[in-house]
Structure formats: structure tokens, C-alpha cells
C-alpha positions in Angstrom: 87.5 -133.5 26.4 88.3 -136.9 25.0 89.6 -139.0 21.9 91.6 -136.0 20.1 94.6 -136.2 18.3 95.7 -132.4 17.4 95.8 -131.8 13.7 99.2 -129.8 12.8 98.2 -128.9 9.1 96.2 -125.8 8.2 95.6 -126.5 4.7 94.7 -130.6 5.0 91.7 -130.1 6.8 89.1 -128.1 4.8 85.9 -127.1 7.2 83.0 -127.0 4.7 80.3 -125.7 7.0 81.6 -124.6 10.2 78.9 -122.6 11.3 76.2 -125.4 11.3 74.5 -126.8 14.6 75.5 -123.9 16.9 74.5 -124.2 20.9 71.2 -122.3 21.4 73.1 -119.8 23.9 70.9 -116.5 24.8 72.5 -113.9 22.6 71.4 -111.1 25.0 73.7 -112.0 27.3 76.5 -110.8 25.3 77.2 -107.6 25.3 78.8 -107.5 22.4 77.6 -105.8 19.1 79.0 -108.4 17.5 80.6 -112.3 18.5 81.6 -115.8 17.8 83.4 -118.5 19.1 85.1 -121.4 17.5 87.0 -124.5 17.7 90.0 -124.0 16.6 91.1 -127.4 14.7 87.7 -127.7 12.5 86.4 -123.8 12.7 83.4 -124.7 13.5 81.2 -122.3 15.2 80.2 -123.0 18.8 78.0 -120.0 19.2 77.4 -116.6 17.3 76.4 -113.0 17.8 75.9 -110.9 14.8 79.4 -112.0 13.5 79.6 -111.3 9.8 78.5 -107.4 9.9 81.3 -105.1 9.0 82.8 -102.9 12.1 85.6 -101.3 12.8 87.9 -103.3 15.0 90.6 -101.1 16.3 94.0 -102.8 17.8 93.1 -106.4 16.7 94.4 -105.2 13.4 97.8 -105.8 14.8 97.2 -109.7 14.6 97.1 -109.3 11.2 100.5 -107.3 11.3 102.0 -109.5 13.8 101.5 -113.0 11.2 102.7 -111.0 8.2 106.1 -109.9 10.4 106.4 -113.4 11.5 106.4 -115.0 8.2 108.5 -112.7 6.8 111.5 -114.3 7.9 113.1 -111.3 9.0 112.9 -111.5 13.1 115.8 -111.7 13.7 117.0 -108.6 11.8 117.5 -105.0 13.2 114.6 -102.4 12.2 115.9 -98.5 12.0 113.0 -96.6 14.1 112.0 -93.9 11.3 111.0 -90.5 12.7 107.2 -90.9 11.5 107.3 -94.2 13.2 107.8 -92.0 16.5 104.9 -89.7 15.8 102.3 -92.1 15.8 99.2 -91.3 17.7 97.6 -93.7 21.2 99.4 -96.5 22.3 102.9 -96.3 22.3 105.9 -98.2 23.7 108.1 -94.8 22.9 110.6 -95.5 20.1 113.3 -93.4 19.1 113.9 -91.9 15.9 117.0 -93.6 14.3 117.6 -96.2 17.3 117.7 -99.7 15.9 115.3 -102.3 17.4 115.0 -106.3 16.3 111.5 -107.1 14.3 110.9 -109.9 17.1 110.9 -107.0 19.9 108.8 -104.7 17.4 106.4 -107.7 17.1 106.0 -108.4 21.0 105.8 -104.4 21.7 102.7 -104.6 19.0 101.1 -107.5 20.7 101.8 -107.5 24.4 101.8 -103.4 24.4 99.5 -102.4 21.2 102.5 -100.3 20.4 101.3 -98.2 17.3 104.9 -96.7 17.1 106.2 -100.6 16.4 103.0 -101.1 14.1 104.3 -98.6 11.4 108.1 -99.5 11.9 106.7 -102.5 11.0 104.9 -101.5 8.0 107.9 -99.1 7.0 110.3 -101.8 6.9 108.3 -104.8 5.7 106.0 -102.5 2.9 108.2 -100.0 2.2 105.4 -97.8 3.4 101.7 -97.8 5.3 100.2 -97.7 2.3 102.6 -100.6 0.7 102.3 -102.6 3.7 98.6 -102.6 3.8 98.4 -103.8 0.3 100.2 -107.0 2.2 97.7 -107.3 4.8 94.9 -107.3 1.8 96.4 -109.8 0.2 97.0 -112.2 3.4 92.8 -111.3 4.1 92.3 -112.6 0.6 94.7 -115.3 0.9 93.2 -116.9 4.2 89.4 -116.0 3.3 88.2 -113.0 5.0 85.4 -112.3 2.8 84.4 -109.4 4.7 87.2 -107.5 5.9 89.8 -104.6 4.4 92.7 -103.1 5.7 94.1 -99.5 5.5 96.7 -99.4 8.1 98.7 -101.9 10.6 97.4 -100.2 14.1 93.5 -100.2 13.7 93.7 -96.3 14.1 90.4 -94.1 13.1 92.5 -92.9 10.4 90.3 -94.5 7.4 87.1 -95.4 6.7 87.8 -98.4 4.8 89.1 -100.0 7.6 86.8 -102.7 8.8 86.1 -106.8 9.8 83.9 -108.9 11.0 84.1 -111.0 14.4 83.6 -113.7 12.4 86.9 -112.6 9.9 88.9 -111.9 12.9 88.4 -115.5 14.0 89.9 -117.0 10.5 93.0 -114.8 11.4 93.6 -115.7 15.0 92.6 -119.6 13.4 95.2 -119.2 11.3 97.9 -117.3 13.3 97.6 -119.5 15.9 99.1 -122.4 13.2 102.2 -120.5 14.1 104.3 -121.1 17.1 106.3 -118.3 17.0 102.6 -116.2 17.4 101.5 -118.7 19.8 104.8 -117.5 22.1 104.5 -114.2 21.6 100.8 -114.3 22.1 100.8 -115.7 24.8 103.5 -114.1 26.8 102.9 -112.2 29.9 106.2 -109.9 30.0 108.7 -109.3 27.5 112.0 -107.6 27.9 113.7 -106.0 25.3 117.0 -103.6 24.9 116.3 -100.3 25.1 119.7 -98.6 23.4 119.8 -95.3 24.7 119.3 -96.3 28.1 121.1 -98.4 30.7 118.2 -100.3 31.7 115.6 -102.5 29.5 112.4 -101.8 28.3 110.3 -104.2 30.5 106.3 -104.6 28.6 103.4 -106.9 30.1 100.5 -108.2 28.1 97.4 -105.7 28.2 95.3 -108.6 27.7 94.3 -109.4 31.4 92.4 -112.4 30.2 95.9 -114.2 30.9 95.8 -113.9 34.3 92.2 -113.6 34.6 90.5 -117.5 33.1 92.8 -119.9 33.8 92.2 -121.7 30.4 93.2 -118.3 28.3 96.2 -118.9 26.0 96.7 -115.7 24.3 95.0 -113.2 22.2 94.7 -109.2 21.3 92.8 -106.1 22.7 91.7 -103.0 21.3 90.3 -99.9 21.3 89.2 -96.4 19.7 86.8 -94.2 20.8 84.6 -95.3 17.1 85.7 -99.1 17.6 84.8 -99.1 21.1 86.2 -102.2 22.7 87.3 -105.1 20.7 89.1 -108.4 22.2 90.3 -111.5 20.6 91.2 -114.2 22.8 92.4 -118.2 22.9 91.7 -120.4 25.3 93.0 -124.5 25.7 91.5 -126.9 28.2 92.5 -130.9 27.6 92.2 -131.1 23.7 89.7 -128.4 22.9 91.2 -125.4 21.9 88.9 -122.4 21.1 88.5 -118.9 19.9 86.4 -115.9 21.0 86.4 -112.9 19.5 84.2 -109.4 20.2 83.8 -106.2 18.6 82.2 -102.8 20.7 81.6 -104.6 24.1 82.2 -102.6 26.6 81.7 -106.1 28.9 84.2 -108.2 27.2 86.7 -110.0 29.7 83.6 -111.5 31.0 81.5 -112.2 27.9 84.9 -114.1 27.1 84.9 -116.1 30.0 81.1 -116.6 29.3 81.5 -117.9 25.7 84.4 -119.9 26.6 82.5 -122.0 29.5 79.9 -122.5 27.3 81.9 -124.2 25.2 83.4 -126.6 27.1 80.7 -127.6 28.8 78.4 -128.0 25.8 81.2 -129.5 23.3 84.0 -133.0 23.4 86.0 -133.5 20.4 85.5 -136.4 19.0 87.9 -138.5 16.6 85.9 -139.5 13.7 88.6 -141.0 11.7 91.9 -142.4 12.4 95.1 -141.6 11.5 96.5 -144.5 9.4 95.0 -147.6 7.2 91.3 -147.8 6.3 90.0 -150.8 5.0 88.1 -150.7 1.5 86.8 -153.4 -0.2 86.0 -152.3 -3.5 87.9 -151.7 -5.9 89.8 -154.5 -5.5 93.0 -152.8 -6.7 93.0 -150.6 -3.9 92.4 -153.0 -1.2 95.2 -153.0 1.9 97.1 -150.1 0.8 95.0 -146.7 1.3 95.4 -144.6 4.4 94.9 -141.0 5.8 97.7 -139.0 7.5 96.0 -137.0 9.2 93.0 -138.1 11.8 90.0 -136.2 11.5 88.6 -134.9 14.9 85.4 -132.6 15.3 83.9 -130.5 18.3 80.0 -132.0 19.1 77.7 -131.9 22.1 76.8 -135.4 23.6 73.5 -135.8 21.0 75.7 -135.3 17.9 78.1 -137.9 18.8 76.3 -140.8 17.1 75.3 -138.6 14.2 78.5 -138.6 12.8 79.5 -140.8 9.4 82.5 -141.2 6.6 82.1 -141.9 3.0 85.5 -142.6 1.1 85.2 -141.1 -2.8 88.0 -142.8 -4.6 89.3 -141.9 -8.2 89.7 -144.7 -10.8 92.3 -146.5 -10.9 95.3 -144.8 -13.6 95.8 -147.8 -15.9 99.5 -146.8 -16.5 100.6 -147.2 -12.7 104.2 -149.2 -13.1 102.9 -151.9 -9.7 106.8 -152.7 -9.8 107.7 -149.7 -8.1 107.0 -148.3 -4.8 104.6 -144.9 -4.9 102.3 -142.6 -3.3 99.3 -141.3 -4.8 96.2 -139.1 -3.5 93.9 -141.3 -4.9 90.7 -139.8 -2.9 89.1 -138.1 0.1 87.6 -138.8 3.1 84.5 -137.4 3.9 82.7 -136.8 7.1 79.3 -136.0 7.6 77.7 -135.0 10.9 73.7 -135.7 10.5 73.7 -135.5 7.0 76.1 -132.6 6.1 79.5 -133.1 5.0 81.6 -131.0 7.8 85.3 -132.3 7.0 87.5 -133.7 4.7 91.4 -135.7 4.7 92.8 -136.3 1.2 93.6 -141.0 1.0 96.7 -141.7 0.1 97.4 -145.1 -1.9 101.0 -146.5 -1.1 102.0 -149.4 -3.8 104.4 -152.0 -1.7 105.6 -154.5 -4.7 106.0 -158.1 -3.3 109.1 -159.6 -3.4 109.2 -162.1 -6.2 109.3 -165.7 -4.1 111.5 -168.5 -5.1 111.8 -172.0 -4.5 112.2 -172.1 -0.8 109.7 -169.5 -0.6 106.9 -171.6 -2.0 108.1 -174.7 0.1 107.8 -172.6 3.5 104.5 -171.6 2.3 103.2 -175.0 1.6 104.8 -175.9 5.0 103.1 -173.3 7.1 99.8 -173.5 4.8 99.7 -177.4 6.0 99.9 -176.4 9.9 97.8 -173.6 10.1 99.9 -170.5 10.6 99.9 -167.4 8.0 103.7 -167.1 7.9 102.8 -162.9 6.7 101.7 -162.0 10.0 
């Protein structure tokens, strides 16, 4: 892993065909039904198994529960524990009916325990209701593009039938969860302690997702299971600058087909940095020459063959003719565009920044003679 600089901004950095040029990995050593992995900055996909059929996905829903809590706003506020909450079926980190718990300890009793108790005092207090809180996760699917996927209820329980993903859906989410540091904590965490109000002792939870303790590189992630959904896993994993995501559904082999896919990647993949971060030089048109820049570097996952195959093409508006040059601005005046072998694969917007020179007087002109006569560019 070499030449990375970490992009920080979801929405900057389109990927317009993650899934092309795959590793050739031998699908039957998957036991998944269905699986991808990707790298996490560009979503592209490193290797695929089946991943856009519809399945049910069990307690992986509660990633998509876990954003929605977190970007609320509300952590930090005190949920009351409703009696239906309590009488939810499976997993359960045994809630009491009345007692008042903060979202943040609902939110790490969903993730590190699959709590399905906490996933409907969730829903109750954020939706107003399942139902009303499902219509949230819908609109987050829609919202991030999972093309494929539909939500009935925050746990993942057998409870509907239009409840359903794909591996390849599941991956947007944890992509775009993982923006988050608050879910990058809690995902993350090994053991959590919370208050426990009725008791002089606290509740004490540790992460079901053994992955943790198991690969070395893991960084987080979610499991699940119902006796329809089988066993589904979503996992991160970080070594140097490459940062990638696995994700299965009905494998009943999945901490290793994890492990697997993850090796796979990063010994097959380097991120390479394309573009940097800061001015580019363009010649033409002349009125843009010496000011245009990116913000953001663009960086890309590719075996060692692919590395040379990589090139940028800068599409630049025209010039607005009613620009005041007097006055400093900033304008996105273009885009960036790589292309690896041929295909476009990222994008960064080009900013233009107008700097008005300083009007030069007398003495001004006299240094610049003087320095013009000796050689030396007195600008730098």
C-alpha cells in the first residue's frame, strides 16, 4: 500500500464504474450464496459472488438503523424502553419496560449485541413507530443508492417478506456508514459498558463479531442471522491505506471466506494517487491558466498491470464573460476525470480561484526593470 492520501468527502468523489476489472478469484471457494468486496474510498469492486440478487439479510439490517440513529442528532438523549420494545423476539440485551436508556447505549447494544429489544426502541423513538421508522430506512436506501434493497423493520427479523438486499447494497451502506466516525467507534468496539438503572452493577456487552479479534486487519462490521437468512456478515478491514469492505449473505463459512476475500485484496491491489491534491497546470484557455486546482486528490485501488493504464482529462466550462477579475472568487469551473484503460472510473470537481494583482506603481516598475536587467524573477 503506497501513494494514498485518504479522501474525507462522500459526496466529491463520484465512482462511475466500480465494478469494472475485478481479480479473476475462484468463486467456488466462497461459500457464500452471495459476496463482494470493495475498496472503500472509490467503491470499486475487488471481487464478486452473485452480489446483486435479492436475499434476505437478517441482523445487518441494524447497520442501516444504527446510521439513521447516529445522524439523528439525538445520542445523547434518554430513550423511555416501551413495553413492546421488551417483547421483541432473538437477540436481546434485556431492556426494561419504562427504564430510560441513552440512544448512544441503545445504538452499541444494536451493534456490538444485535439487541432486537434496542432496534425497536430505536424505531419507537426515532419513527414514531416500526412501521414509521422503516419508512426512514427507505428513504436513507434511496438516498445512498441501494437499487435493490427494501426495508420493513430495524432488526432483520423473518417478520416480512419484503424485507430484502443484496451483498452488493449492503456494501453502499457499510461505504457510507463508515464516512461516520461516530459508527466507525461504535463499530469497531470490542466491549461497551452501559448503566443498567435497576441494578447496582453495569450492563457489560462485547462485540459478537469475532472477526475483531480474529484477522488482525478487521476494523469493524455487523453479523446476522435467522434460520431463512442463514448467516450474513459484514465486515471492514484497514491495512496501510487500503481500506476495504466484505460483505456475505447465507454462508455458513463466513469468518473465513472474510479473511479469504480480504487477503485477496491486499495482495492483488496498491492504491494509487492518480491526481494531486492542489494546482494543475492548463494551458488552454488562456484565461484559466495558473489558477485552477482540485481539493481533493484522487486515489484508486489497481493491481501492479493497471498502474500505467491510468489517465486524466480536465473538461472545463467556458469562461462566464461577466466575471468582475477585480475581486477575489471561487468558481467550479470543471471536472477532473480519470480513466483507467479507457473507462472513466472517478471524478473531482476544478475549482478556479481569481487572485487580482496588485496594481504596481512607480517604484514597482523600477524594481522590475532592476531585477529584469540581472536575471532574477523578483515573483518567486
Amino acid at each position: 500500500m503506497k501513494m494514498i492520501l485518504k479522501l474525507t468527502i462522500f459526496s466529491l468523489m463520484v465512482t462511475l464504474f466500480a465494478a469494472s476489472y475485478p481479480v479473476n478469484t475462484n468463486a467456488s471457494s466462497i461459500s457464500a450464496a452471495s459476496a463482494v468486496l470493495i475498496e472503500q474510498n472509490s467503491g470499486r469492486i475487488l471481487y464478486e459472488k452473485d452480489a446483486h440478487t435479492k436475499r434476505r439479510i437478517a441482523s445487518i439490517t441494524k447497520i442501516m438503523t444504527a446510521i439513521i440513529a447516529i445522524e439523528s442528532g439525538k445520542m445523547d438523549k434518554y430513550v423511555k424502553v416501551s413495553e413492546n420494545a421488551t417483547h421483541a423476539e432473538g437477540s436481546s440485551v434485556y431492556l426494561k419496560p419504562g427504564e430510560k436508556i441513552k440512544l448512544e447505549d441503545l445504538v452499541y447494544g444494536l451493534m456490538l449485541r444485535s439487541g432486537n429489544d434496542t432496534a425497536v426502541a430505536i424505531a419507537e423513538y426515532l419513527g414514531g413507530s416500526v412501521d414509521g421508522f422503516a419508512y426512514l430506512m427507505n428513504q436513507k436506501a434511496r438516498e445512498i443508492g441501494m437499487l435493490n434493497s427494501h426495508f420493513s423493520n430495524p432488526h432483520g427479523l423473518d417478520d416480512h417478506e419484503d424485507h430484502y438486499s443484496t451483498a452488493y447494497d449492503m456494501a453502499i451502506l457499510m461505504r457510507y456508514a463508515m464516512q461516520n466516525k461516530t459508527f466507525q467507534k461504535i463499530s469497531g468496539t470490542k466491549v461497551h459498558r452501559a448503566p443498567n438503572p435497576t441494578e447496582n452493577w453495569d450492563r457489560v456487552w462485547k462485540n459478537k463479531n469475532r472477526l475483531l479479534s480474529k484477522y488482525k486487519y478487521c476494523t469493524g462490521g455487523k453479523t446476522g442471522y435467522t434460520k431463512l437468512a442463514k448467516r450474513t456478515l459484514v465486515t471492514t478491514a484497514t491495512n496501510g491505506d487500503m481500506n476495504l469492505i466484505a460483505v456475505t449473505l447465507n454462508d455458513p463459512n463466513d469468518w473465513d471466506d472474510h479473511i479469504s476475500m480480504y487477503e485477496t485484496g491486499f495482495n492483488h491491489y496498491d492504491m494509487a494517487e492518480v491526481l494531486s491534491k492542489g494546482k494543475i497546470t492548463i494551458e488552454k484557455p488562456k484565461y484559466y491558466h495558473d489558477q485552477l486546482y482540485v481539493k481533493s486528490s484522487i486515489t484508486f485501488p489497481a493491481t501492479s498491470k493497471e498502474m500505467k493504464q491510468f489517465t486524466v482529462k480536465y473538461k472545463l466550462n467556458k469562461p462566464e464573460k461577466n466575471w468582475d477579475r477585480s475581486k477575489k472568487h471561487e468558481k467550479i469551473v470543471g471536472k477532473a476525470v480519470v480513466y483507467l484503460d479507457g473507462r472513466a472510473v472517478k471524478e473531482t470537481p476544478i475549482y478556479f480561484e481569481n487572485i487580482p494583482r496588485k496594481k504596481q506603481g512607480f517604484l514597482d516598475h523600477v524594481k522590475d526593470i532592476f531585477f529584469s536587467f540581472i536575471g532574477v524573477n523578483p515573483h518567486g
